[in-house]
C-alpha positions as CSV (number, residue, x, y, z in Angstrom):
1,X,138.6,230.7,111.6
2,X,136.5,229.3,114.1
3,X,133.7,226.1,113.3
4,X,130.2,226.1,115.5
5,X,127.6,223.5,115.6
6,X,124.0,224.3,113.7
7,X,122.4,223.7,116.9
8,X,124.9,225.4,119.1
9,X,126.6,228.9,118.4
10,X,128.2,229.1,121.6
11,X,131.0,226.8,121.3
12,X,133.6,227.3,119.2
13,X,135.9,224.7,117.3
14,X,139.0,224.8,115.4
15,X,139.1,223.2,111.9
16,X,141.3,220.5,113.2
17,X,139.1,219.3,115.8
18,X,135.7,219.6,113.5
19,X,137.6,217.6,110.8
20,X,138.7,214.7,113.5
21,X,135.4,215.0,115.3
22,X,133.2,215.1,112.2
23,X,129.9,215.4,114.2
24,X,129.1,218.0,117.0
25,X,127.9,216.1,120.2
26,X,124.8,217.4,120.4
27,X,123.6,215.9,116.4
28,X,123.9,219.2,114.7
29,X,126.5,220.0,111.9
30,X,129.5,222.3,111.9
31,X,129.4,225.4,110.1
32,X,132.3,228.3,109.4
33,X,131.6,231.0,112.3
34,X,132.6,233.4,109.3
35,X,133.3,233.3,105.6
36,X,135.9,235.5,103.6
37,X,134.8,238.0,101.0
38,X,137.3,237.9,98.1
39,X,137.6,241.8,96.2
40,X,137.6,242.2,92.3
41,X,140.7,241.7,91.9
42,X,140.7,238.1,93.3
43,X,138.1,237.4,91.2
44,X,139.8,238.9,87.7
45,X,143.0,236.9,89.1
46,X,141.0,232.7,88.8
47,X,141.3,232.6,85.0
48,X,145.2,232.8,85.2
49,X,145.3,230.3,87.9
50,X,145.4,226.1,87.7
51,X,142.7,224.7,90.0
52,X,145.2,223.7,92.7
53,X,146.3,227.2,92.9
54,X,142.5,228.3,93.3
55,X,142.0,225.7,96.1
56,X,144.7,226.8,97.9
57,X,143.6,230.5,97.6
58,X,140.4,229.4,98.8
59,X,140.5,226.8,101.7
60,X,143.6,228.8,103.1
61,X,141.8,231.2,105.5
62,X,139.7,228.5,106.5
63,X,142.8,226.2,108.3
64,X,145.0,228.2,108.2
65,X,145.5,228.2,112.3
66,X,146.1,224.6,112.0
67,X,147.4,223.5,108.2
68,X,151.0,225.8,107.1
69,X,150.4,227.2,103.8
70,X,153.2,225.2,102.2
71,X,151.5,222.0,103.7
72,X,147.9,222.9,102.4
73,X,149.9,223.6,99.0
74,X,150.7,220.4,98.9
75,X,147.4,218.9,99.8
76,X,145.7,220.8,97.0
77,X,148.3,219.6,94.8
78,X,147.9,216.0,95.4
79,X,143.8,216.6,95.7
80,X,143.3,218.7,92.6
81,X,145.4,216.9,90.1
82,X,143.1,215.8,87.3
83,X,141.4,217.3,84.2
84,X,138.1,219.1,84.9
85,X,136.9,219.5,81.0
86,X,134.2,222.1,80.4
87,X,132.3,220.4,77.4
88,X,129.6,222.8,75.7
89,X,127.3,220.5,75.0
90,X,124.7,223.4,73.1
91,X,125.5,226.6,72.9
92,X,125.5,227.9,76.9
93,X,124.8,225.1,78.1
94,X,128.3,223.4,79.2
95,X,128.8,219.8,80.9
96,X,131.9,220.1,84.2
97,X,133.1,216.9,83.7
98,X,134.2,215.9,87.4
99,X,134.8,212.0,87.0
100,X,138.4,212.4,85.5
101,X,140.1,211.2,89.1
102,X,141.2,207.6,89.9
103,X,137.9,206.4,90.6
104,X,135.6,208.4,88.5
105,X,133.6,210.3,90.6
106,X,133.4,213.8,91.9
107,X,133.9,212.8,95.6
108,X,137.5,212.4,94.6
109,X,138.5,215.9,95.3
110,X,136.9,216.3,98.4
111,X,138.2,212.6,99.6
112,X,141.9,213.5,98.7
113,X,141.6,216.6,100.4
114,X,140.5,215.2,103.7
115,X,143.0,212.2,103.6
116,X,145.8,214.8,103.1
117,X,144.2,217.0,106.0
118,X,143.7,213.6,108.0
119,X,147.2,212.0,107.5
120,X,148.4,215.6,108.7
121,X,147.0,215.8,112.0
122,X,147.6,211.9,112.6
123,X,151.3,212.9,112.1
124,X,151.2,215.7,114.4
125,X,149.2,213.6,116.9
126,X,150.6,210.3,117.0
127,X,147.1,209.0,117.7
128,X,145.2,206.5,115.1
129,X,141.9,207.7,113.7
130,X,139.2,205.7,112.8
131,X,137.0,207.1,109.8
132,X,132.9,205.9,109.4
133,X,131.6,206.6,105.8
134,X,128.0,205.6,104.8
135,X,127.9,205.5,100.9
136,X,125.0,205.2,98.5
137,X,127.6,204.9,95.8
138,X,130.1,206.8,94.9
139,X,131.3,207.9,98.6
140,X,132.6,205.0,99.1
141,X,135.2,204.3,96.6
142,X,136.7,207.9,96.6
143,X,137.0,207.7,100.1
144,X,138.3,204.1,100.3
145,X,141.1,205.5,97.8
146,X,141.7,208.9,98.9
147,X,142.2,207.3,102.1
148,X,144.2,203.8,101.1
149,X,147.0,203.1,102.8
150,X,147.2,206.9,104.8
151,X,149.2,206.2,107.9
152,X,147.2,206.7,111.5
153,X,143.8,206.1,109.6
154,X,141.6,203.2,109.8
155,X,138.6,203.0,107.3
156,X,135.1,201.5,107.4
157,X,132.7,202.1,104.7
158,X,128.7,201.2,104.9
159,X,127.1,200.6,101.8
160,X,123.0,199.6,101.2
161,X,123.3,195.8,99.9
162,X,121.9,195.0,96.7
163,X,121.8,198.9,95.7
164,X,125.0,200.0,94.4
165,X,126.5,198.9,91.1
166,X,129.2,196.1,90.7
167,X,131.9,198.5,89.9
168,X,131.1,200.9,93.1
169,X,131.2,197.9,94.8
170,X,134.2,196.9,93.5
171,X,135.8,200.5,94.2
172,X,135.5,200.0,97.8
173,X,135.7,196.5,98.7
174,X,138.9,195.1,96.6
175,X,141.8,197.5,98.7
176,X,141.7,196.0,101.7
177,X,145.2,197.1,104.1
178,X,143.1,199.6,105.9
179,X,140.2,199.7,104.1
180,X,137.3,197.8,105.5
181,X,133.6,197.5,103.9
182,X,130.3,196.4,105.2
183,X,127.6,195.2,103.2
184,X,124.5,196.3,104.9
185,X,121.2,194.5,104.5
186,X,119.1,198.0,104.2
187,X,118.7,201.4,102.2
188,X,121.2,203.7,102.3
189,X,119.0,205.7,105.2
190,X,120.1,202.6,107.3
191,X,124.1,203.0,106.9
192,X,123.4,206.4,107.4
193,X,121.6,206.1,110.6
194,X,124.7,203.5,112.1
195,X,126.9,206.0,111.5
196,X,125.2,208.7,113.0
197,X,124.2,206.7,116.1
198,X,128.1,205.7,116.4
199,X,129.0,209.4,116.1
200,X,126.6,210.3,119.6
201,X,127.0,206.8,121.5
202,X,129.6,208.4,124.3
203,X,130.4,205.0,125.6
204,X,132.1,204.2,121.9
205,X,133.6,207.5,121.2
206,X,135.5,207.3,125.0
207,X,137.2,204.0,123.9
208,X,137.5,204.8,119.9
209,X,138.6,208.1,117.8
210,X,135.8,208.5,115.4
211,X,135.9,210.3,112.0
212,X,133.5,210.7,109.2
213,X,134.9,211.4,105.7
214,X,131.0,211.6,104.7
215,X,129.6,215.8,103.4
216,X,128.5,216.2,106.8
217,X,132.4,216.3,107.2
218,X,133.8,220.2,106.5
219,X,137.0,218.9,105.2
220,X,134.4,217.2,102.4
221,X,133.0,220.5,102.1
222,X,135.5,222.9,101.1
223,X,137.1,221.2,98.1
224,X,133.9,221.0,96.7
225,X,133.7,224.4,96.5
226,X,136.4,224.9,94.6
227,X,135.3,223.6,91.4
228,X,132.6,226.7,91.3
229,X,135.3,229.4,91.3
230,X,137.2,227.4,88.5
231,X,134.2,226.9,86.1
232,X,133.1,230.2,86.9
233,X,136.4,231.7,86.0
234,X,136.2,229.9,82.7
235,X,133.4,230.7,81.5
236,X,132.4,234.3,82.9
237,X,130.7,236.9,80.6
238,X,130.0,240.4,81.3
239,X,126.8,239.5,79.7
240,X,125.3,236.2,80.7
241,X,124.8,235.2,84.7
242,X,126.1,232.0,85.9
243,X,123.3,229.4,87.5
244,X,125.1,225.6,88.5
245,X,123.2,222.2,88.0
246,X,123.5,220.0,90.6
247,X,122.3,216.1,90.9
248,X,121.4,216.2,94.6
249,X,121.5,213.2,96.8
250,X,122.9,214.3,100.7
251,X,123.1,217.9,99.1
252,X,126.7,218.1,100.1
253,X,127.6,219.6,96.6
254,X,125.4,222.3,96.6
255,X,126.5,223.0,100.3
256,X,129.8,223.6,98.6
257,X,128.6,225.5,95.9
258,X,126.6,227.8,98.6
259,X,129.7,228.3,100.6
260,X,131.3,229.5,97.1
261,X,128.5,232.1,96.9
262,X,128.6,233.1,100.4
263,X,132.5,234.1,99.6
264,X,131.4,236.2,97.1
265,X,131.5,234.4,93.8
266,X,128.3,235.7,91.5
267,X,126.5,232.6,91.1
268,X,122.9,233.3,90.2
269,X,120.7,230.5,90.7
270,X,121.6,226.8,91.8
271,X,119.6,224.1,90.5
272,X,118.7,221.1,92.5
273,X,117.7,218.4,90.6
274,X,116.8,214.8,92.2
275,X,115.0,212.1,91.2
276,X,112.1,210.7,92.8
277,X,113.9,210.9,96.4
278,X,112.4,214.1,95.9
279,X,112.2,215.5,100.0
280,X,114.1,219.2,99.0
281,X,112.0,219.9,95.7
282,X,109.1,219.4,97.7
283,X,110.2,221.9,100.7
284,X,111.1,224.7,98.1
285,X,107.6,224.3,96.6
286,X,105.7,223.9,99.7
287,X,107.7,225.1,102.5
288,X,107.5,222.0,104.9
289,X,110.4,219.6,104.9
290,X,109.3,215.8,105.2
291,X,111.9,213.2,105.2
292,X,110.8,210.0,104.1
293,X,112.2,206.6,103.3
294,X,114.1,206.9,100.3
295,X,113.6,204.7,97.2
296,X,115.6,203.0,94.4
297,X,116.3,204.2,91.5
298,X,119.3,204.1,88.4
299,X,120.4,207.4,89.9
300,X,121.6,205.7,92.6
301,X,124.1,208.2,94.4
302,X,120.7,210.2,94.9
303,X,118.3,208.0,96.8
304,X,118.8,209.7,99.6
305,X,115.3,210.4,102.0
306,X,117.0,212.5,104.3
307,X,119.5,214.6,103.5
308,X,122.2,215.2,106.1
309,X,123.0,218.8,104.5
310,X,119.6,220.1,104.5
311,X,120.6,221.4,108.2
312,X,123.4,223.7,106.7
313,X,120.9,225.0,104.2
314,X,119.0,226.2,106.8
315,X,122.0,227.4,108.5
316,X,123.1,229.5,105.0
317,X,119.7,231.0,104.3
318,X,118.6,231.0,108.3
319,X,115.3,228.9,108.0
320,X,114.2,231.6,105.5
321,X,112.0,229.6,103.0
322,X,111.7,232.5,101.0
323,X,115.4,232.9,100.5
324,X,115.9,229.4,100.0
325,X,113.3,228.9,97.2
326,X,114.9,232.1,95.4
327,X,118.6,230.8,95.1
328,X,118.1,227.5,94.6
329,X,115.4,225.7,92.1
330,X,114.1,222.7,92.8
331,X,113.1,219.7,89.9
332,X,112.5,216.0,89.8
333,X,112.7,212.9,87.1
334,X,111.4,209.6,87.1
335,X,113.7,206.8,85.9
336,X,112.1,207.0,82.8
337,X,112.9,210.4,82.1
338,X,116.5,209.9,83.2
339,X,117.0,207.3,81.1
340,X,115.1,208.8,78.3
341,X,117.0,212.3,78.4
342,X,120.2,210.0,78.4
343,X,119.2,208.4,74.8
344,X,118.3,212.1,73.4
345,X,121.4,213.7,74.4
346,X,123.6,210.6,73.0
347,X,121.6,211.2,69.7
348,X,121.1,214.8,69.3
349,X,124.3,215.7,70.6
350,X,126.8,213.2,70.5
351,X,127.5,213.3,74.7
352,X,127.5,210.6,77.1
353,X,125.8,211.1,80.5
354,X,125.7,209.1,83.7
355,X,122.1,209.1,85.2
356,X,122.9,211.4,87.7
357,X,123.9,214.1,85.0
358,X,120.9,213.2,83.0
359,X,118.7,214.2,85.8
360,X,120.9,217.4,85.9
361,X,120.5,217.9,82.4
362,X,116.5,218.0,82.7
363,X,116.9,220.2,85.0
364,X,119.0,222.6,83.6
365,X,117.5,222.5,80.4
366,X,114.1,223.3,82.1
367,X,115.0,226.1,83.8
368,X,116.9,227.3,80.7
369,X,114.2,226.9,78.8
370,X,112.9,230.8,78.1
371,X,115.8,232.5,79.7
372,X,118.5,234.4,78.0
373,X,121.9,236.0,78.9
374,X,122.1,232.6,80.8
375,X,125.3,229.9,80.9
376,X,124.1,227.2,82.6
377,X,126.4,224.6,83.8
378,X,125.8,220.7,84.4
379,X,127.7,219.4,87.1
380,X,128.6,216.4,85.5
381,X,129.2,213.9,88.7
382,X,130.1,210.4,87.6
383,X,131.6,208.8,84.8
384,X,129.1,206.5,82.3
385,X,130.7,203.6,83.0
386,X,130.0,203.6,86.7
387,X,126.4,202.9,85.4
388,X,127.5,200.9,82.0
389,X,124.0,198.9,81.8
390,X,121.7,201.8,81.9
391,X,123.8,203.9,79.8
392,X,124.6,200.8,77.4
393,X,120.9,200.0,76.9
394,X,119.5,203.6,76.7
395,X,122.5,205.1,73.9
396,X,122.4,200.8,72.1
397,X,126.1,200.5,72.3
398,X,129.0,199.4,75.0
399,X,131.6,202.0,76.5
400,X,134.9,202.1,76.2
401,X,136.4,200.6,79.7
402,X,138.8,203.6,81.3
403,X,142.4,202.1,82.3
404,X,141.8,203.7,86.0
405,X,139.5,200.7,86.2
406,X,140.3,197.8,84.0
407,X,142.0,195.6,86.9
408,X,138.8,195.9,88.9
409,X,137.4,193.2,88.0
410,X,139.9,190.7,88.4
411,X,140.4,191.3,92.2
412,X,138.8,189.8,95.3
413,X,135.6,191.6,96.6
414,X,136.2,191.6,100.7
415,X,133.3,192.5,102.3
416,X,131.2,192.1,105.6
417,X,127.5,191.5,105.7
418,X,125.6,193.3,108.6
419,X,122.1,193.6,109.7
420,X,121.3,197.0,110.5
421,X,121.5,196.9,113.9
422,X,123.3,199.2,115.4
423,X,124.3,197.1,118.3
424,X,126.0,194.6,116.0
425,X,127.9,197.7,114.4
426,X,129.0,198.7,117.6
427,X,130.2,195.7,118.8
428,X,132.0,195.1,115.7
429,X,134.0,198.5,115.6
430,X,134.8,197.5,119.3
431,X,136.5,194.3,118.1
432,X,137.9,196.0,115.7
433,X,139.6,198.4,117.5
434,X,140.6,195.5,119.8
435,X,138.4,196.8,122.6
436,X,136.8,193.9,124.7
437,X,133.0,193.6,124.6
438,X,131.4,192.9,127.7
């Protein structure tokens, strides 16, 4: 399996150097050349097998020129090993609960992964790599713990100041060892644009190995779209089609989800829903995408005004609009709804939803809403705790701590505060890498 740059077909990479390299030079994003078509019988085979077993059936022919089978076993092993409960919460309507990993979010899987891929190659290479993540929430921690302590990987994490919540903070600034966070004094669009800029500034990237463990990475990617065959093979019907809910933020879930359906899994419809950073709604309904700064909201993993993954959606459906609009639905909800749809479901059903997964839950329920022969899946992305005053105040009464997170609190936040400059970022990774600044 060869890797290409959106912007550049021509050039072939291995999945090695696309996971090391994260970015292609020339600012596009790297893309499978190919994807494998899986028969019946592979299909008919899921339900018997754990989810580790499925991500190593998978993500196999997709490294397999560079990562032994036995090794990628393992990785899967160590990435995949938490619950993922399918909770009906009405009838066809079922909530993939993907917070169950040491720090409660669905980046977990795809931050294991890529630390098990990463500590690989540093092995093989001798050579230290140094990873860039911009997070507008829950990034951050998985990676700062997939990654903790991995030999021949260095970590620095970006996060917006003042827009994250104290315990995503606290997820990625109390490791410390090689973990290192900055507190930016911007949105989330700002981190994102340092890291970027870092990836195509030649000068830097002679003197330091960069990395991004961000969805624009592929070794984010194909994890995430594992979790699409296992539901699916759960919960298929002869009878109903399958359609996937996803909150949407940098649209690197529904990237994975896409690359699930490109490898022949019979998804029928994904749902995008966003809140009020609403840029990909907006180009499904009129056809002309217009990023724009993004703006706060409780949903914070979502404020996102310009979606890094939006280039491999046009990649997938080739800059067919059409196309686009047809497999995936776009929807939108103010804070009010989200926090609204979070009470009603509490009440009505007895279930628990993080903001994100109430804005998934409007969503789903919309498009639902007049369909039949339809199981619709939430995927549920973060734990409620992550967001513990929202949730608190909208359901009137206090969660349950989880034990994954109960020392938190009691630890030292280290963090470093940064304008959003890019030439103080620079000369700080320099330092850091014990480069001398001119």
């Amino acid at each position: 399996m060869k890797y290409f740059s959106t912007k550049n077909k021509n050039r072939p990479f291995s999945f090695k150097e696309v996971v090391i390299k994260g970015l292609p030079d020339d600012n596009g994003l790297f893309m499978p050349e190919t994807f494998p078509k899986y028969d019946s019988d592979f299909f008919e085979s899921l339900s018997e097998k754990s989810i580790d077993q499925i991500a190593t059936e998978v993500i196999y022919p997709f490294v397999k020129e560079d990562i032994p089978e036995n090794v990628l076993r393992d990785i899967c092993e160590n990435a995949f090993n938490f619950k993922v409960p399918l909770t009906e919460v009405k009838p066809s309507f079922y909530s993939m609960e993907l917070y169950h990993g040491p720090t409660l979010a669905f980046k977990d899987f795809g931050a294991r992964f890529m630390a098990g891929c990463m500590g690989f190659f540093a092995s093989e290479n001798d050579t230290e790599v140094n990873i860039l993540a911009a997070t507008s929430g829950d990034t951050g921690g998985a990676v700062a713990a997939g990654f903790y302590k991995t030999n021949g990987v260095k970590v620095t994490i970006l996060y917006p100041k003042g827009k994250v919540s104290e315990l995503q903070e606290r997820q990625l600034t109390t490791l410390g060892e090689n973990i290192t966070a900055i507190e930016v004094d911007g949105t989330f669009d700002d981190c994102q644009k340092l890291v970027k800029k870092a990836f195509l500034d030649e000068e830097l990237n002679k003197k330091i190995n960069l990395s991004s463990a961000n969805s624009i990475n592929v070794a984010r990617l194909l994890p995430q779209s594992v979790y699409y065959f296992y539901a699916w093979s759960r919960l298929k019907s002869d009878k109903n089609k399958i359609v996937f809910a996803v909150p949407s933020g940098n649209f690197g879930n529904i990237t994975g989800g896409l690359f699930a359906r490109m490898m022949g899994l019979p998804i029928d419809n994904f749902i995008a829903a966003t809140n009020v950073n609403k840029v990909v709604p907006d180009y499904l309904d009129q056809g002309e995408f217009l990023p724009r700064p993004s703006i706060q909201t409780v949903s914070n993993a979502m404020d996102v005004g310009n979606p890094s993954n939006f280039e491999r959606l046009m990649a997938i459906f080739n800059k067919n609009w059409q196309l686009t609009r047809q497999i995936i639905k776009g929807y939108y909800y103010t804070d009010e709804e989200t926090l609204d749809a979070i009470s009603h479901v509490h009440q009505k059903y007895g279930y628990i939803l993080d903001p994100h997964g109430a804005v998934g839950y409007k969503a789903l329920s919309s498009y639902l809403n007049g369909r039949t022969n339809t199981t619709g899946i939430l995927l549920e992305t973060a734990h409620p705790i992550k967001f513990a005053e929202h949730v608190e105040k909208s359901i009137g009464e206090k969660l349950k701590i989880p034990e994954e997170i109960s020392d938190l609190y009691d630890k030292e936040i280290l963090k470093i505060p940064m304008g959003k400059a890019y030439s103080e970022f620079k000369d700080y990774l320099l330092e850091k890498s014990g480069v001398k600044i001119k």
